[in-house]
C-alpha positions in Angstrom: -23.6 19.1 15.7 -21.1 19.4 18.7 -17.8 21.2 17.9 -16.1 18.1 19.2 -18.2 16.3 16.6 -17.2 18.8 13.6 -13.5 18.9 12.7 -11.7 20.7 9.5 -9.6 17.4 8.5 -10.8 14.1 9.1 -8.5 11.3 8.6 -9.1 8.2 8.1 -6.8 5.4 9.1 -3.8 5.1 11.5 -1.4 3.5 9.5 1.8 4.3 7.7 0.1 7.3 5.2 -2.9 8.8 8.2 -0.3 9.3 10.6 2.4 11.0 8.2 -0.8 13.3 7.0 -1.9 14.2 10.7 1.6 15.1 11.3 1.8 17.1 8.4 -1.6 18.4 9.2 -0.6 19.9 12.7 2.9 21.2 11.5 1.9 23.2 8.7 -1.8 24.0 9.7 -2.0 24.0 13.5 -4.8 26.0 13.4 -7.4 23.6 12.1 -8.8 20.6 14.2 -8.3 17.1 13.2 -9.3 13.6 13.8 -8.1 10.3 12.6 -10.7 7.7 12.2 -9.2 3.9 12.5 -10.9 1.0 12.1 -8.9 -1.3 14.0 -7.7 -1.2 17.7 -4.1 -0.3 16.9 -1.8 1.9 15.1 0.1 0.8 11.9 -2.3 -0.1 9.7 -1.1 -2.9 6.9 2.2 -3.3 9.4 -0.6 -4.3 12.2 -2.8 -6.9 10.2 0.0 -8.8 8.8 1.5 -11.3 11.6 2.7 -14.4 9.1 6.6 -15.4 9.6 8.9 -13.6 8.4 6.7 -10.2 7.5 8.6 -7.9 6.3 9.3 -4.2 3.8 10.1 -5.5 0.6 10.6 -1.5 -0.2 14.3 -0.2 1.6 13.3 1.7 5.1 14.9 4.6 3.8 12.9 5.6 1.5 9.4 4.0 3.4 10.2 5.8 6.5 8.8 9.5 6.6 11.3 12.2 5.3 10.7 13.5 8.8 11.9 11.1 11.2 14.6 9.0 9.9 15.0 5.7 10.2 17.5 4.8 12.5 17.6 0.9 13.1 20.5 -0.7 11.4 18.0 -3.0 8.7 17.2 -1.5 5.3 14.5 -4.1 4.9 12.4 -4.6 8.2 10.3 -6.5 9.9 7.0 -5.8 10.8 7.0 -5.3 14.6 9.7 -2.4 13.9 7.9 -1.1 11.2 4.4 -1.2 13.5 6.6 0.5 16.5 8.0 3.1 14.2 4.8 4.1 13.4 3.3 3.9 16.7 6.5 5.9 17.9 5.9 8.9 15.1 2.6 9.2 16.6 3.0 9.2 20.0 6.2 11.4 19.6 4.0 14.1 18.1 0.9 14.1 20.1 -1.1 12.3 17.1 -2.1 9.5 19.2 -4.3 11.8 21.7 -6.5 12.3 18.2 -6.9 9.1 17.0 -10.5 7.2 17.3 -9.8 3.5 17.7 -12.7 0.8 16.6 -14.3 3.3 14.0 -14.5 2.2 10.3 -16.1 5.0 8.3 -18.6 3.4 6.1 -20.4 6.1 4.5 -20.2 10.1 4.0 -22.5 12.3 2.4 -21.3 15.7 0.8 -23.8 18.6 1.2 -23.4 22.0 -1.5 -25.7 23.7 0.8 -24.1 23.1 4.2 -20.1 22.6 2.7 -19.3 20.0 4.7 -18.4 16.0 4.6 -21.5 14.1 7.4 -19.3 11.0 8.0 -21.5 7.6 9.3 -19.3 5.2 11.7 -20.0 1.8 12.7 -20.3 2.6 16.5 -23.4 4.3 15.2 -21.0 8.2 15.9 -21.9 11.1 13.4 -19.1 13.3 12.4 -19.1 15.9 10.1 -15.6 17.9 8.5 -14.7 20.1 5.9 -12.2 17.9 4.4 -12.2 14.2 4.0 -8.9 12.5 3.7 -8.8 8.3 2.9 -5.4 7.2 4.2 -6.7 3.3 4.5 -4.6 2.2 1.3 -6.3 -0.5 -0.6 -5.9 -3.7 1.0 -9.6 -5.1 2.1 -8.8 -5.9 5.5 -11.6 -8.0 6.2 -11.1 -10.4 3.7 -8.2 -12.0 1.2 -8.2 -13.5 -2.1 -9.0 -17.4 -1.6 -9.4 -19.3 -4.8 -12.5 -21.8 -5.1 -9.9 -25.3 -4.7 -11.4 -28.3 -5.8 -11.8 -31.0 -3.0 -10.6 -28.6 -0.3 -13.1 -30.2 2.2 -11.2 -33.6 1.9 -7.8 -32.1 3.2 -6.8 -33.5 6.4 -4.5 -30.9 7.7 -4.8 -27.4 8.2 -5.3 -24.6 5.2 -4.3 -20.7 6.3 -4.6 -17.6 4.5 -1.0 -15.1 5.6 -3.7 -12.2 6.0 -5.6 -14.3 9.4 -2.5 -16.4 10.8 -3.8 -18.1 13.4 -1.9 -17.3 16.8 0.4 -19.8 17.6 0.5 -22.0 14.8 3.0 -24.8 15.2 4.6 -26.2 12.4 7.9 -27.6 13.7 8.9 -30.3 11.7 5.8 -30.1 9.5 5.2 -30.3 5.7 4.4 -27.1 4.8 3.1 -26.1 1.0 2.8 -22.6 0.3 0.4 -21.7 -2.9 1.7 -18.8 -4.6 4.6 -17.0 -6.2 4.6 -13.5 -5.2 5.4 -10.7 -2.1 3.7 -13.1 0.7 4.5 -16.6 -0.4 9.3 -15.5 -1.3 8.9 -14.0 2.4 7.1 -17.3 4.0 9.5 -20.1 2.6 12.5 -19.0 4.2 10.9 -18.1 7.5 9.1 -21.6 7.7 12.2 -23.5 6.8 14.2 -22.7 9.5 11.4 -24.8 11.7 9.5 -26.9 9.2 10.1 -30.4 7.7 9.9 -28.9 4.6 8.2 -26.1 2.9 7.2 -26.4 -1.2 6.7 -23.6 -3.0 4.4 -24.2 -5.6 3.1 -21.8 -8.0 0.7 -22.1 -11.5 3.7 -19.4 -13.0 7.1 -17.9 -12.1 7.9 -14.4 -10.7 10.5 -12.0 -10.7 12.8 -12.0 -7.5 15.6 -9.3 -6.7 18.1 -10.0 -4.0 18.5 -7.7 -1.9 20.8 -6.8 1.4 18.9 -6.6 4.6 22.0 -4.0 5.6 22.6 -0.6 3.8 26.7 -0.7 3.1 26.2 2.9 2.3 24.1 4.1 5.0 25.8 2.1 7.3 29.0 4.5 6.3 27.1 8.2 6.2 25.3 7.2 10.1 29.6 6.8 10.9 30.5 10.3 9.2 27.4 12.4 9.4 24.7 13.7 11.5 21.6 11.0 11.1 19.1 13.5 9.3 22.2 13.8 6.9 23.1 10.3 7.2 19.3 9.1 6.1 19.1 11.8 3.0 22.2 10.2 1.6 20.8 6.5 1.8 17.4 7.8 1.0 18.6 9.7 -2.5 20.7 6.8 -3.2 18.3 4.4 -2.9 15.5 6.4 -5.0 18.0 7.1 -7.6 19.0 3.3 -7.8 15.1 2.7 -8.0 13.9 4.9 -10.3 17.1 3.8 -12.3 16.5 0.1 -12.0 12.9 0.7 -13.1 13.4 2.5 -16.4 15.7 0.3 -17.6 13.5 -2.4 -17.4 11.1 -0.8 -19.1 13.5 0.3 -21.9 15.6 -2.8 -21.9 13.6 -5.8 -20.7 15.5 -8.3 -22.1 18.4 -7.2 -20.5 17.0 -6.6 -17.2 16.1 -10.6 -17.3 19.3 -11.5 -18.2 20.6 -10.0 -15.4 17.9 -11.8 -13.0 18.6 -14.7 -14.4 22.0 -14.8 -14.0 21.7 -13.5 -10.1 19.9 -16.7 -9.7 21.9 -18.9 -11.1 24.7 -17.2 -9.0 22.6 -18.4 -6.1 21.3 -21.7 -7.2 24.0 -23.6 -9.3 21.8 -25.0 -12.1 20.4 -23.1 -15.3 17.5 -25.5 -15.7 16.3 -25.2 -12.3 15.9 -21.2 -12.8 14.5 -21.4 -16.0 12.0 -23.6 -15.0 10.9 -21.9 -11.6 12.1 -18.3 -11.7 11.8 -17.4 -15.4 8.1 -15.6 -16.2 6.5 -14.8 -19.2 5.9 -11.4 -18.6 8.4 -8.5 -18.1 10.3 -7.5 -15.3 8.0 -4.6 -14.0 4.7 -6.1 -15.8 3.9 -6.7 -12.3 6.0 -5.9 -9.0 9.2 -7.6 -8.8 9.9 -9.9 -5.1 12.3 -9.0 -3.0 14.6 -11.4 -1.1 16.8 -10.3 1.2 19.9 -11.6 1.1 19.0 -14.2 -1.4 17.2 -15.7 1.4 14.8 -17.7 -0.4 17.4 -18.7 -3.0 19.5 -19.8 0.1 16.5 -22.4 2.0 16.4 -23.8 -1.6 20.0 -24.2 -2.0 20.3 -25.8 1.4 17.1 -28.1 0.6 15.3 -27.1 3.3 12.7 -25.6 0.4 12.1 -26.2 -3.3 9.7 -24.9 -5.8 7.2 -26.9 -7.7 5.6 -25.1 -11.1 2.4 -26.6 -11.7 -1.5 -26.0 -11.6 -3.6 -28.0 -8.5 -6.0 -30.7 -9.6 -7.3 -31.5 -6.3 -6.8 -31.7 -2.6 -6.4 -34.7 -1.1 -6.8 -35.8 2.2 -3.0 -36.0 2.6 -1.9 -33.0 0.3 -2.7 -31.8 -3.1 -3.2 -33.6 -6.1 -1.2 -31.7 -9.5 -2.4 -31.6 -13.2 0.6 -33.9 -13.8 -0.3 -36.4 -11.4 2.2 -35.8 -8.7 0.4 -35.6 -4.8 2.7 -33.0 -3.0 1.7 -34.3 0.6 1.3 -31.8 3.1 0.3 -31.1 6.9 -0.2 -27.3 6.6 -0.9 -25.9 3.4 -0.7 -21.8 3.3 -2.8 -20.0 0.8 -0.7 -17.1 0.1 -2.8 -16.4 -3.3 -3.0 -12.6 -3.1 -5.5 -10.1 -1.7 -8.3 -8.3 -2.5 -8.3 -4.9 -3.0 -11.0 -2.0 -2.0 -10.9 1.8 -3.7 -11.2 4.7 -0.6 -11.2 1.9 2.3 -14.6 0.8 1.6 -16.3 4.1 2.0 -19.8 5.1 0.6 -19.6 8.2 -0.8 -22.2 10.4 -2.3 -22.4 14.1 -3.3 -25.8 15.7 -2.5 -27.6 12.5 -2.4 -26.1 11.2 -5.5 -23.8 8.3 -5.3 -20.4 8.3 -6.2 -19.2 5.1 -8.1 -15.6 5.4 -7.7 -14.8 2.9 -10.6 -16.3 5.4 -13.3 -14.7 8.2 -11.3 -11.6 10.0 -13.4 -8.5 10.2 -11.1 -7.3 13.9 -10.5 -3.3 13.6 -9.9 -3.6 10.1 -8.1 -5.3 11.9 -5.2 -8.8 13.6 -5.7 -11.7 12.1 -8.0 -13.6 14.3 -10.9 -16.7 16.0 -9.1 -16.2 15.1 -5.7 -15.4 17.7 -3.3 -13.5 18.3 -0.9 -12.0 14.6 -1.1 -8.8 12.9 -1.3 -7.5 9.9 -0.9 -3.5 8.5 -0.6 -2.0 5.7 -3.0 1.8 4.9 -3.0 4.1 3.8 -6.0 3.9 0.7 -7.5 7.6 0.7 -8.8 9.0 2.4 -5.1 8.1 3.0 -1.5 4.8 4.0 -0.7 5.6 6.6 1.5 7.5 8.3 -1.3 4.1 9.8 -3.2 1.8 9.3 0.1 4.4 12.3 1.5 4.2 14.2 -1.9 0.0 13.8 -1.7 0.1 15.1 1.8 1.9 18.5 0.9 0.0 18.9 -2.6 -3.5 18.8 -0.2 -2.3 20.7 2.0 -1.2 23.4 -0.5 -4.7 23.3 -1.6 -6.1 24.0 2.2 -4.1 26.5 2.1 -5.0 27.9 -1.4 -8.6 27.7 -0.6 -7.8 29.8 3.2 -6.6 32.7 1.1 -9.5 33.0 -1.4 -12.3 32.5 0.8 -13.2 28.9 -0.7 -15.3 26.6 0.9 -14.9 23.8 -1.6 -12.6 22.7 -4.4 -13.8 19.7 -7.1 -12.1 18.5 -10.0 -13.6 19.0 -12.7 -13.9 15.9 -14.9 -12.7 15.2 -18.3 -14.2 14.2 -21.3 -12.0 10.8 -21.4 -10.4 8.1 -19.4 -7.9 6.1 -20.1 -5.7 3.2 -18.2 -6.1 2.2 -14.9 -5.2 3.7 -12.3 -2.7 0.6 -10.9 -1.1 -0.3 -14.4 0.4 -3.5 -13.3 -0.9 -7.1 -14.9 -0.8 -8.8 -11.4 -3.7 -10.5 -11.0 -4.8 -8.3 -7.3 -5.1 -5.5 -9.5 -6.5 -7.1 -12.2 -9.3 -8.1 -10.1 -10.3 -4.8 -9.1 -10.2 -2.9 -12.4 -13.9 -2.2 -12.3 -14.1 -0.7 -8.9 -11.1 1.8 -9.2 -10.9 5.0 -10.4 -8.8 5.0 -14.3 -6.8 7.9 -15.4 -7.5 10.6 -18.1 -5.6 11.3 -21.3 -3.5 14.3 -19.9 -2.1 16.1 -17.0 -3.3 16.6 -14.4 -5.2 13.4 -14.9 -2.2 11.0 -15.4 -0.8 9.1 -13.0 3.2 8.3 -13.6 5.1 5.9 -11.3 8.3 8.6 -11.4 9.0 10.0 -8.1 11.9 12.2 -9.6 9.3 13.8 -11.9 6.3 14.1 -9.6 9.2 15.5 -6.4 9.8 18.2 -8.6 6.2 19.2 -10.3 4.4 17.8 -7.4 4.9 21.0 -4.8 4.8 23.4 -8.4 2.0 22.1 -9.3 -1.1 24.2 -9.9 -3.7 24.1 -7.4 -6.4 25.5 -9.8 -5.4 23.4 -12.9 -9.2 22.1 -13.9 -10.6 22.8 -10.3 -13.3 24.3 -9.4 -13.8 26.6 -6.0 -16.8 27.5 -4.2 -16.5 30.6 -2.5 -18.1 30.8 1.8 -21.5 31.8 1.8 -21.2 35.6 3.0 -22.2 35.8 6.7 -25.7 36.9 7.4 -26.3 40.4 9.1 -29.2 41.4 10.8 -31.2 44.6 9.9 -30.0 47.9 11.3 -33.4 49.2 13.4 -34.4 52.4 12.4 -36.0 54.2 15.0 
């Protein structure tokens, strides 16, 4: 193998969590070579596939941009052409971009003992090979969404789109748009089609949880006036993770409190009890799944104006002018967007086997969220489900590298976890049905640290960098290098 085919760190994927490792990577370990493997043509990952109206953070930019580079455009919650540049920006700003291989998907590496090293199978047929394998591709399946089997779908007229493939240049100007679903996709697609459409319906089989938020930071707004802007983005960033994490526990403690207080926001918005109760009031918990953000009440807002309304109800049928409902109501429609979730793929899709064993990553036990029980030399980057992403994918980044650097000063060539006895929940505890879904093929916890997973950034910023880098691990020292044979004359 070449030495530009051999590299310490391969990363793979160029979006929000590869390129905030590879610049971690090259600040703290400049010494060791690199490469970031992206399957796409661009940089930015999620931020690049998703081009539906309105696309947007639903997490506070503060808090989803990197700790390194603050975030410096006056919205809190983004769009996604400034969260794609930003990225793009970090990158080319410190000379990532030169080390990223566009139009490679990683679709299988083998671990070898004997050799110590990761041989990493592309689909333009390339061969790499690195001592460390990092998955940064999240775990969205890019290549396809979720897409329910809908009865009489071939007798709809109109046109049918799924938010994760929007066709280029679809017109719907004073067209009767119904959006299927209730969550992330569909709150942010009915206020950005209602500005242009006829009228855009809602309709969903059961309600979610929506927050209001403002697209403007009041308080980071006043610290960018009165401080320096890396002092300026720590104090909106703290806020905003202390508001968070607050928010989140409380909900957890005091549910029915926490829906009060929902509902009466919405009724704030909308002006009539029986309307929220009967569209925006769920059967679940606030935090049983993640809650919708809106900014600025904007969805609450195109219904108010009644430019959009909401329809609970379960489909019986398309039609060849709309959809047919269980209660006999035709909601008649010339585009109808299926905005009913995604599916969901553990380690971007990778095969991955350890001296010619496969690894099945849904039996696998998750070593702190990052690393999987008897796989070396591996890691792979989640975010939060209760806060930004970036948040744990930054606190990931420094724990492996802490390790690297562990293993540098020991003379280690590999480092495993070594599984436990038990597992216990999944790894994504939320009841939405995306995760539900993909139970089977994710990794699920263990029954103790350092095998649990908590959705508590507080906790995990302060035992994260503490944290033990030889808690149930197992090294592998470097084979000693061979001499030759003194000649004895």
């Amino acid at each position: 193998m070449s030495d530009d085919q051999h590299f310490d760190v391969l990363i793979v994927g160029a979006g929000l969590s590869g390129i905030g490792a590879a610049w971690r990577l090259q600040r703290q370990r400049p010494q060791d070579t690199y490469a970031v493997l992206e399957a796409r043509d661009a940089i930015g990952g999620t931020w690049d596939l998703f081009r539906y109206p309105g696309v947007r953070s639903d997490s506070d930019m503060f808090t989803l941009s990197y700790p390194f580079r603050p975030w410096r455009e006056p919205e809190s919650l983004a769009s996604g052409d400034k969260i794609r540049r930003y990225i793009e920006e970090t990158a080319d700003e410190a000379g990532i971009t030169r080390h990223i291989r566009f139009g490679t998907r990683v679709t299988s590496a083998a671990w070898s003992s004997a050799e110590g090293r990761w041989t990493v199978h592309t689909s333009t047929g390339e061969v790499l090979t690195c001592a460390f394998l990092y998955g940064c591709a999240g775990y969205y399946n890019y290549a396809e969404g979720y897409q329910p089997d809908f009865p009489g779908l071939d007798d709809f007229t109109g046109t049918v789109v799924h938010p994760q493939f929007w066709p280029e240049g679809l017109d719907y100007r004073g067209k009767r748009v119904v959006i299927i679903g209730s969550g992330a996709t569909a709150v942010t697609l009915v206020p950005a089609m209602a500005a242009d459409a006829a009228h855009v319906t809602m309709l969903q089989r059961s309600p979610s949880y929506v927050t209001p938020l403002p697209d403007r930071d009041v308080v980071a707004d006043v610290a960018r006036r009165i401080l320096p802007p890396k002092a300026a983005n720590r104090v909106a960033r703290a806020k905003n993770i202390l508001l968070t994490q607050a928010f989140y526990q409380i909900a957890k403690r005091r549910p029915k409190l926490v829906r009060r207080v929902l509902r009466g926001v919405a009724v704030h918005f909308l002006k009539n009890p029986g309307y929220v109760d009967e569209h925006f009031k769920p059967h679940y918990d606030p935090w049983d799944q993640r809650l919708c953000v809106i900014p600025s009440g904007d969805l609450y807002r195109s219904i108010s104006s009644g430019r959009a309304s909401v329809v609970t109800d379960h489909i019986d049928t398309f039609v060849p002018g709309g959809l047919r409902l269980k209660s006999g109501t035709t909601l008649d429609a010339d585009i109808v967007v299926s905005a009913t979730g995604l599916s969901l793929l553990p380690v971007g899709g990778i095969q991955l086997s350890v001296d010619g064993d496969p690894v099945d990553v849904g039996k696998s036990a998750s070593y702190r969220g990052l690393m999987l029980g008897g796989v070396p030399n591996f890691a792979y980057c989640i975010g939060y489900v209760n806060a930004s992403w970036t948040l744990r994918a930054d606190l990931s980044h420094r724990y492996l590298l802490k390790l690297l650097d562990h293993m540098e000063r020991h003379g280690y060539a590999a480092a495993a976890p070594t599984a436990p006895t038990g597992t216990g929940r999944p790894l994504l505890d939320l009841s939405s049905g995306y995760v539900q879904r993909a139970l089977d093929i994710f990794p699920r916890q263990g029954d103790r640290d350092p095998w649990l997973v908590r959705q508590n950034y507080l906790r995990d910023a302060f035992t994260t960098p503490r944290a033990d880098v030889t808690h149930d691990m197992e090294f592998t020292r470097r084979p000693a290098p061979v001499r030759s044979a003194e000649v004895v004359s």
